[in-house]
Each structure stands twice: as C-alpha cells, then as structure tokens.
PLY file of the C-alpha trace (Angstrom):
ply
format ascii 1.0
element vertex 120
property float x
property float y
property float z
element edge 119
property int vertex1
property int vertex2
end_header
-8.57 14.36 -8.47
-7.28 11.52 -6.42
-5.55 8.52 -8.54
-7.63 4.89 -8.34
-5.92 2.80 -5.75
-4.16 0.56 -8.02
-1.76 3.11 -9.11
-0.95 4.84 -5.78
2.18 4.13 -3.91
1.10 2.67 0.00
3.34 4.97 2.20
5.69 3.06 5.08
4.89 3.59 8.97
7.77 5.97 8.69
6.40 8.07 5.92
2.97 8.12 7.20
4.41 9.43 10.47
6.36 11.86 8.54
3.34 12.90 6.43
1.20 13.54 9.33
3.71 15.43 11.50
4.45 17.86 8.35
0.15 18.29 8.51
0.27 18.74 11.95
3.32 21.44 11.85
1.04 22.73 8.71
4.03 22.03 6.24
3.03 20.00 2.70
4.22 16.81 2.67
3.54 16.86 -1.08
1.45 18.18 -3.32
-2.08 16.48 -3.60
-1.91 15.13 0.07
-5.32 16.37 2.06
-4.17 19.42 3.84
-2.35 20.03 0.84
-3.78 19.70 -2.67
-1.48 21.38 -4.16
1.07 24.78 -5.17
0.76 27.70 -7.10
4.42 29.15 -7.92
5.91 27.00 -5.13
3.72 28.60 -2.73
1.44 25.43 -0.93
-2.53 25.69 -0.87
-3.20 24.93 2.76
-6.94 23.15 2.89
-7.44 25.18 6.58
-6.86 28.73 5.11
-9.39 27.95 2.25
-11.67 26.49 4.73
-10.98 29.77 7.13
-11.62 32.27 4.74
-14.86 30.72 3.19
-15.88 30.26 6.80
-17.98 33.56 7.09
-19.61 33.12 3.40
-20.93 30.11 4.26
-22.42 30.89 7.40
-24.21 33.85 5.35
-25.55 31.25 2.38
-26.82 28.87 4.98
-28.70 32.02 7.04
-30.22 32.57 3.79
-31.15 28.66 2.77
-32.78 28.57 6.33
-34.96 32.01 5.57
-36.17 30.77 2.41
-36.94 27.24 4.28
-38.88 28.86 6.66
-40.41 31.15 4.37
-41.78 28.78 2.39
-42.68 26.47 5.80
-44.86 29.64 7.36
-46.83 30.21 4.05
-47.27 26.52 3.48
-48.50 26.77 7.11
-50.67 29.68 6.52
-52.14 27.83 3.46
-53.39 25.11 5.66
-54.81 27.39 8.38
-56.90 29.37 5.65
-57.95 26.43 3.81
-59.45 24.86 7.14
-61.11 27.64 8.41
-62.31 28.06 4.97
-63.81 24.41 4.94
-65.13 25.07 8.24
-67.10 27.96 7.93
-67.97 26.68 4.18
-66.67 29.22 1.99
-63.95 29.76 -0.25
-60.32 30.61 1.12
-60.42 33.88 -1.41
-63.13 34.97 1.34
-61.30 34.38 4.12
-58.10 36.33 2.74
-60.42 38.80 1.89
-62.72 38.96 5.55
-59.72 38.14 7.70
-57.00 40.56 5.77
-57.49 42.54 2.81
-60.49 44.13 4.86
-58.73 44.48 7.77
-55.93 46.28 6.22
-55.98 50.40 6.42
-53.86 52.41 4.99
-51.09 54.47 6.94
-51.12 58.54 6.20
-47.82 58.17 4.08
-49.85 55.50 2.00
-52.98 58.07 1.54
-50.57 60.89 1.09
-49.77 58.79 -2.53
-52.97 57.54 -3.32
-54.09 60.98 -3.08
-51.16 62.35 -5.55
-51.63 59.23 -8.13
-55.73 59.71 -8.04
-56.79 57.05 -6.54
0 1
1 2
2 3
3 4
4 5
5 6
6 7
7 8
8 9
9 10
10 11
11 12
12 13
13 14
14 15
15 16
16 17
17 18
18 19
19 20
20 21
21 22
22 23
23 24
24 25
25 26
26 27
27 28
28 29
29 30
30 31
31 32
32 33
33 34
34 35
35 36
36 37
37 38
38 39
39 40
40 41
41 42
42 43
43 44
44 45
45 46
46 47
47 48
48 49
49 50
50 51
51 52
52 53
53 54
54 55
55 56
56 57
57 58
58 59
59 60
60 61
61 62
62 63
63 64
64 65
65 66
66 67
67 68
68 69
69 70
70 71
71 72
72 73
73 74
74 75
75 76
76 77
77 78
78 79
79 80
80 81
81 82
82 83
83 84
84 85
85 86
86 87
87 88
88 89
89 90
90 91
91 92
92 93
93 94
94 95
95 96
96 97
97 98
98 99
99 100
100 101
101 102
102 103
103 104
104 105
105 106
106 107
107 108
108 109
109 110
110 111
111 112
112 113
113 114
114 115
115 116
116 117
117 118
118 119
C-alpha cells in the first residue's frame, strides 16, 4: 500500500534518473517502487513477470466474460423477436416457441434409440 504523500521522501533529479534507469535495466531500485513492489528472501518481485505470466489467464477469463455477454445479448434478442411476432400475429409467445420450435424439432435415431429403451 503506497504511504499518503505527506510522509514520502520527494526523490532528487539524480535519484529519479537513477530509479528509472534501474526499471529500465529491470533492477529494483527499492522495494515498493512500481516495477518493484517488493522481495521475498532477497529475491525482487518484478511487476512485468507477474503481468507475463497472468497474461494467458486473463485472456481466457475475458473470452469467457464476452460468451456469457453475448449469451445473454442473443437470448435477450431472441426474447424480443418472439415477443413481436407474438404481438403481431396476436397470440401468446408460449405459441410461437411452441409453432416455430418445439414442433419443428425431430428427434435424431440416437435420441429414439433412448426413448425407446426408457419407454417413452
């Protein structure tokens, strides 16, 4: 957690200079700078390896936030659709699920195979 300004030390020209060069060479100035926010057992915690190996995780949570957002877009969109064609044609949008799907819908041999084995 960074310290309120009052009780941080401004760095010179010279030290800032020094402080970014360190960064740049990918050395830590000190602990709790930004590339560097601190050590475990002397060994530095470098903000760009952290950042490089969460890289690939959070490309895979954000592929997945953007399927559920367009999930939920499409059947929002398909709500609509059904509900307007349902006002249209003056019947309820069970009926049109119902007309324009459910009846539409046949089974495939592997599905008959099991509905012949359970009974159905």
């Amino acid at each position: 957690m960074n310290a309120p300004r009052s009780c941080t030390r401004r760095l010179s020209a010279s030290e800032n200079d020094e402080r970014r060069e360190q960064e740049r060479r990918g050395e830590c100035a000190e602990s709790g700078s930004r590339n560097c926010p601190g050590a475990v057992n002397g060994e530095p915690l470098r903000v760009d390896a952290i950042n490089e190996r969460t890289r690939a995780y959070l490309y895979k949570l954000e592929m997945r936030v953007y399927a559920v957002r367009k999930g939920i877009l499409d059947r929002r969109i398909n709500d609509l659709l059904i509900i307007a064609e349902a006002n249209k044609r003056k019947v309820g949008a069970e009926e049109i699920v119902r007309t324009q799907v459910t009846d539409k819908i046949h089974p495939t041999d592997g599905c008959r195979d099991q509905q012949v084995l359970r009974g159905a």
